[in-house]
C-alpha positions, 0 to 999 in steps of 0.5 A: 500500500503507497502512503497517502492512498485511502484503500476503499473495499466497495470501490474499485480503483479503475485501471490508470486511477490516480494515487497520491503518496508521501515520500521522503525529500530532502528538507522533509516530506513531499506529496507525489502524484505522476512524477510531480511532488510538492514542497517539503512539509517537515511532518509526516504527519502533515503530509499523509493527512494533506495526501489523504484529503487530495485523494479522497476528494480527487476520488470523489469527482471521479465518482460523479456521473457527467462531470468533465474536464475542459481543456482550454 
């Protein structure tokens, strides 16, 4: 299991979902999605609970039917 990541055992990730995780930079802890990390926060703690509240609402506009993303 990646930090950061809120296993949910009634939904199932779909293939390619995105999944926030906590990993250790210099200077302290960074949130990471894709490739792209945050500044260091000095606290685990702070870091896996900000991680925590990006997936779950990133997990909850996935989950709403007809919402879409437009790219100018």
């Amino acid at each position: 299991m990646m930090s950061g990541c809120v296993d949910t055992p009634s939904k199932a990730r779909t293939p390619g979902a995105r999944c926030y995780a906590v990993i250790a930079r210099a200077g302290g802890w960074s949130i990471s999605i894709n490739g792209a990390c945050t500044r260091p926060f000095r606290s685990r703690r702070a870091a896996e609970r900000i991680a925590r509240t990006l997936q779950r609402q990133a997990d909850a506009l996935a989950d709403k039917p007809g919402r879409s993303v437009h790219h100018v």
